[in-house]
Structure formats: C-alpha cells, structure tokens
C-alpha positions in Angstrom: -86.5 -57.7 42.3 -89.0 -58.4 39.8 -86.8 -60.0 37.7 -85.9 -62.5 40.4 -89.9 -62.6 41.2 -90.9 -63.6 37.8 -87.8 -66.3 37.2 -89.3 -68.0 40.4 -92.8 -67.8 39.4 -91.4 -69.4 35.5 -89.7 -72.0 37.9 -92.5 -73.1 39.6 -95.3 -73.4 36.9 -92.1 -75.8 35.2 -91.5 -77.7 38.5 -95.7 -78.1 39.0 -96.1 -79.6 35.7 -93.0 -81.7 35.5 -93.9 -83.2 38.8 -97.6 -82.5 39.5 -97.8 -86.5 38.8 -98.7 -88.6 41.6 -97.3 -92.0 40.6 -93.6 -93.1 39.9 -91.5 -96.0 39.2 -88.2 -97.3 39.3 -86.7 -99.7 37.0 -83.5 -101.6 37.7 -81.2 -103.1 34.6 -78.0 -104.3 34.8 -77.3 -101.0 32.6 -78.4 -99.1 35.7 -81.6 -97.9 37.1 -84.4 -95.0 36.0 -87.1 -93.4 37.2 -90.4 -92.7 35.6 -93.4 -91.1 36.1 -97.0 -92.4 35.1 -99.5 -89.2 34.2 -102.6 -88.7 36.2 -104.4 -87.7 32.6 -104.0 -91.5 31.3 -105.6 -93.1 35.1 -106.7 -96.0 33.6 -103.1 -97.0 31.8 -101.7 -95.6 35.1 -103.6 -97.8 37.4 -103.0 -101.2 35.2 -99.6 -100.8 35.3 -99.8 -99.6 38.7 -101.8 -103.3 40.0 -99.3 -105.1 37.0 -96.1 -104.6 39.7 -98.4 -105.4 42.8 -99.7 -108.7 41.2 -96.1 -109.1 40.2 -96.8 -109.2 36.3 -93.1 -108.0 35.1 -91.6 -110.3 37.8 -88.5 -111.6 35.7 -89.6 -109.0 32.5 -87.6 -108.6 29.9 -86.6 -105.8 27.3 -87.2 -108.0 24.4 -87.7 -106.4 21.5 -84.7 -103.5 21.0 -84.8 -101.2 17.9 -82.2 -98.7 18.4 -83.4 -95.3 17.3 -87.1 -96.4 17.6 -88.0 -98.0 20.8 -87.0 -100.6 23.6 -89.9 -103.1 24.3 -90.7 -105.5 27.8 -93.3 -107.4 29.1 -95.0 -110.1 26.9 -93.7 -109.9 23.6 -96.5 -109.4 20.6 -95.7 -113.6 19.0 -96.3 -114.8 22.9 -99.6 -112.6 23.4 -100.6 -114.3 19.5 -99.9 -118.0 20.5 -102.0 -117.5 24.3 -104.9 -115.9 22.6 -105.0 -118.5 19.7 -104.8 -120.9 22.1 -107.7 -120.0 24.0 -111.0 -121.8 23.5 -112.8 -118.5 24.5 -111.1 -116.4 21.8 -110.7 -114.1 24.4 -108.5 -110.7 23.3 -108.4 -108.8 26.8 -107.1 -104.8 26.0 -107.5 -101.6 27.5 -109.1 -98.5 25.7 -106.7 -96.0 24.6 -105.8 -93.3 26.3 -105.1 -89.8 24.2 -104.3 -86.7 25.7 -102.4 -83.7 24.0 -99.9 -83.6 27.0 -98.9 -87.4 26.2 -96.5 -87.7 23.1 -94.0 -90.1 21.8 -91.2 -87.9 23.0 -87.3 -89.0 24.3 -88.6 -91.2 26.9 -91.7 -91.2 26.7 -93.4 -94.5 28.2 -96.0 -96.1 25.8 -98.4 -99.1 25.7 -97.7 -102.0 23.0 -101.1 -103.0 20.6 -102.0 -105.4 17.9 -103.7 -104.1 15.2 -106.9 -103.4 16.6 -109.5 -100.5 14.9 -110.2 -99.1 18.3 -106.3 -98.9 19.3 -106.9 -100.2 22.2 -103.4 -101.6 24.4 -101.7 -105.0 25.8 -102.1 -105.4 29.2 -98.4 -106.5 29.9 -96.6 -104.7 27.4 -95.0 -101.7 27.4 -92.1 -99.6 25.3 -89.9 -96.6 25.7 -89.2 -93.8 23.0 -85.5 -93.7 22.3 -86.5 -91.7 18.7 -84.6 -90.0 16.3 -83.8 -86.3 15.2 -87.6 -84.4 14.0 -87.4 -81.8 11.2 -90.5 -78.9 11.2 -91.1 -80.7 7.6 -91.2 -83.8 9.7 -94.3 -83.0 11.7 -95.3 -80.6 9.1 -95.9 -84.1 6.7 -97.4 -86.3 10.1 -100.2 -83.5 10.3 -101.0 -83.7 6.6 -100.7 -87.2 6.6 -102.7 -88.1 10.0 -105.0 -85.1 10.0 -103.7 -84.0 13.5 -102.6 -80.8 14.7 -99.3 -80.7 17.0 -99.0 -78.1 19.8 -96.6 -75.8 20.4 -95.0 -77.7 23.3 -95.1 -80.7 21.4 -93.1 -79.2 18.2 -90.3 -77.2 20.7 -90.2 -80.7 22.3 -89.0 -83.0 19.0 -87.3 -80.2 17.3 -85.4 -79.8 20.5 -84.6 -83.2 21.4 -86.3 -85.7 18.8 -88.7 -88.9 19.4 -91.7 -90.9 17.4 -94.1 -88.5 16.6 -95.5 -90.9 14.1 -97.0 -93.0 16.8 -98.5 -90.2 18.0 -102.9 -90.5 17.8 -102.3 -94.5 17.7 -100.5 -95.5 20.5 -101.4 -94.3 24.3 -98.4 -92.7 26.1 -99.1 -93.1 29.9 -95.9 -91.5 31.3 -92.1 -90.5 31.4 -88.7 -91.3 32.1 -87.4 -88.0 34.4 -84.2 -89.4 35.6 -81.7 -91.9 34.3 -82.6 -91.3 30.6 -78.7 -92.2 29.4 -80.1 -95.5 30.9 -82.5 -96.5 28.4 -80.4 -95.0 25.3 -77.7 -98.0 26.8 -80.3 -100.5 26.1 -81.4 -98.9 22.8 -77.6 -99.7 21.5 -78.1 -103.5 22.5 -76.6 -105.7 19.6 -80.0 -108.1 18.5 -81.0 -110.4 15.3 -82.4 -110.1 13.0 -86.1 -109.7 14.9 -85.2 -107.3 16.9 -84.8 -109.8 19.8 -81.4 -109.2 21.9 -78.5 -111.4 21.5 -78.0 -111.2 25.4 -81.5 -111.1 27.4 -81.9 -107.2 29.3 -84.0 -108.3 32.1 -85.7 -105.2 34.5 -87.6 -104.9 37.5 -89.7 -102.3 38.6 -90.9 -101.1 41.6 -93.2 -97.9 43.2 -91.2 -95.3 44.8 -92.4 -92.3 46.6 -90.4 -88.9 46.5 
C-alpha cells in the first residue's frame, strides 16, 4: 500500500508541474498540429504572445528560417525586422526585456523568443523559434558553464543528457514555454530541404490558436 501511495504522490508532483501552466496553444502545419504551453514564470513573453494571436499578428506566419538540428523559426524574419526599423524615421527598435528563469531552458521543444544583438538581450516582438537540438555530452554542459559562467541544475542536465537540445542559448535567449504534444511534428519541419540561408525551398506556413483543456 505504501508503495502504491508514494507512486501516486511521485505522479502528481510530475503531473502539477508539467501542467500547473495556465496558457496553451495549438499550432496547425500542413505537417500536422501541436500543442504548447506558455510558462506562468515568463508572464510578460506569455502575455505578448498571448495579445500577438488576438491582434492576429501570425495571421498567414510562416516557419521561415529551418536549421535542422538547431531550431525552426516563424513570425517576422530578422532581414524584415532590419529593413522596417531602418526605415523608420523614429529609429524606433520596440523589444521586450528578457525573461530568465532556471525552469526555462533550450530543451527538445522548447519555445524561445528570436533577438538582434542587443546588450540587454532583450526579444522580437513577432518572432519566435522552437528547439529541435542535438545530442548533449556531461563535457558538453561541463564546457557551457566554464565558458558562460553559469551553473546548470540537476533537472536541466538529466533533461539534455536524456533527450538533447541548445543549451548554448541558454542565459541569452528567453524561453517562454513548451511543446507537450505533437513533438514528432516540429522534428518534420526541422528536416525541411532550404538554401542556402536557411530559408525553405517550399514555404511551412502555421497558425495558432488558444485552446483550453
């Protein structure tokens, strides 16, 4: 009995933080849909991206930018966002502060916010990315740490040694949520055949909306 006791207990601290989150999305591609979940610890990315499907923002988006084994970009690509702000007599650069939270790393899936170059690492507002990473060695994030002067978690290490990601955008790009379902979805898009820019020879348009389950 107590076995049985603490397996449920183990089960529910898993299911509370896997799905504690408030907010979720579902993204339709002609490669099949996904669902994602946007973290309550990053409210202000959350909220953006949130009023970005309300004000229809990523009406007619595309995946534009397709590195397999790195990430899968949409939204307004980086030379777009270059030419408008060039362009404007205001030399306005509109971003929003970066979000870091220990829970939010460039895992399989994870859903990130695109930047320029900025010192304060501070996002796009219409451009986001998903993690579809590579394989992580312990000497891996053993070198990152050195390198970026960070420390990673426990959870984060069983995490890419388990199933791989980005950890080197880790501490410079926020991560505001997940992909929980459909994740074979996304690794389809990944394998996309592009040029020589990363642009796809065939466009991978998407559409999201807000689901509630």
């Amino acid at each position: 009995m107590k076995k049985y006791t603490l397996m449920i207990c183990l089960f529910l601290i898993w299911a509370a933080n896997s799905f504690a989150q408030s907010k979720r999305l579902l993204f339709k591609t002609a490669f099949g849909e996904f669902k994602v979940v946007l973290y309550d610890f990053t409210p202000h990315h959350r909220e953006l991206m949130l009023k970005s499907i309300k004000d229809s923002v990523y009406k007619d988006a595309l995946f534009n930018r397709i590195i397999e084994n790195f990430v899968v970009q949409g939204g307004e690509h980086d030379i777009d966002i270059e030419k408008r702000e060039a362009a404007d007599s205001l030399h306005r650069k509109p971003r929003l502060a970066a979000e870091f939270d220990q829970r939010a790393f460039h895992k399989m899936g994870a859903l990130g916010a695109g930047r320029d170059g900025n010192p304060e690492k501070a996002s796009f507002l219409n451009q986001i990315y998903f993690v579809v990473g590579k394989k992580i060695s312990s000497a891996d994030l053993d070198g990152l740490e050195a390198k970026k002067g960070i420390k990673y978690t426990e959870e984060q290490r069983k995490e890419y040694l388990a199933h791989g990601g980005q950890p080197r955008l880790d501490h410079d790009f926020t991560v505001f949520g997940e992909i929980y379902q459909g994740l074979n979805v996304i690794l389809k898009i990944s394998r996309v055949k592009t040029d020589k820019q990363d642009f796809p020879l065939t466009k991978v348009p998407f559409s999201i909306v807000e689901i509630n389950e």
